[in-house]
C-alpha positions, 0 to 999 in steps of 0.5 A: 279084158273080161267081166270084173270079177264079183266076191262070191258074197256079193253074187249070193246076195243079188241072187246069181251064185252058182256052183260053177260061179265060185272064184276059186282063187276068192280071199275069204271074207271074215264079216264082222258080226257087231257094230264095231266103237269108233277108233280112236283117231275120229275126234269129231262127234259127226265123225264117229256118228257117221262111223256108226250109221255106216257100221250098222248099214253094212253088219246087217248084211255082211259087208264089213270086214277088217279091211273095209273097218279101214277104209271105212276109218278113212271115208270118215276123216275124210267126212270130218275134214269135209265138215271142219272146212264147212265150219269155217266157211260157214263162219268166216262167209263164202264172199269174205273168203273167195275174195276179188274172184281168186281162184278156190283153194285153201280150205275150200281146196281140202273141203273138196278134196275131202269129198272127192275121196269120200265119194271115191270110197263110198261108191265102192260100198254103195252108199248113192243109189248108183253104187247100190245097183252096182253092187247089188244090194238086194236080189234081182228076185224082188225087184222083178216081183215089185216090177209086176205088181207095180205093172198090175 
């Protein structure tokens, strides 16, 4: 099994495209130029607020496409539920809920399950310092160049 295979946009933006590098069998990517409204189905206020700030991180650099507008819709309810489940934990007191030592499930259940698909998807777009190092954001260039000053 070889190297995964890296979109074309992904290689300019790190530095390493080359003629030679360009998948030839790559779907195209049509970005999406603006932020885009939030749809419709994000109810909450924190939700289409993190719609927002993910839109405006990924437009200016070309990482937003239909395709991802929907996985980006699904990171969101994911967030909202998260932060629904925080709400009524929050509210009601974690001792009050756990009970005598039963086992975590109900609302904390979903609160966790929520995140586990938050993280799922936003590592796929670089949204922890790990992700971003993964994807490349940025170029190879100015990080060697910050390295030697820093090394002066």
């Amino acid at each position: 099994m070889g190297k995964t295979k890296l979109p074309t946009k992904l290689k300019v933006m790190r530095g390493t495209s080359r003629v030679d590098r360009v998948l030839s069998d790559e779907m195209p990517i049509v970005s999406i130029d603006s932020i885009p409204m939030p749809p419709d189905c994000l109810k909450d206020e924190r939700s289409q607020e993190c719609w927002i700030e993910i839109c405006a991180m990924l437009v200016p650099i070309g990482l937003l496409d239909i395709v991802g507008a929907r996985q980006i819709e699904m990171y969101c309810r994911a967030y909202e539920e998260y932060v629904l489940c925080e709400d009524i934990i929050q509210g009601q007191g974690v001792k009050e809920m756990l009970g005598d030592g039963k086992r975590r499930q109900g609302v904390f259940g979903v609160r966790n399950e929520a995140f586990d698909r938050m993280r799922k998807i936003g590592n796929e777009f670089g949204f922890t310092p790990v992700s971003k190092t993964k994807i490349g954001i940025g170029t190879r260039r100015e990080k060697k160049n910050n390295m030697k000053v820093s090394l002066r």
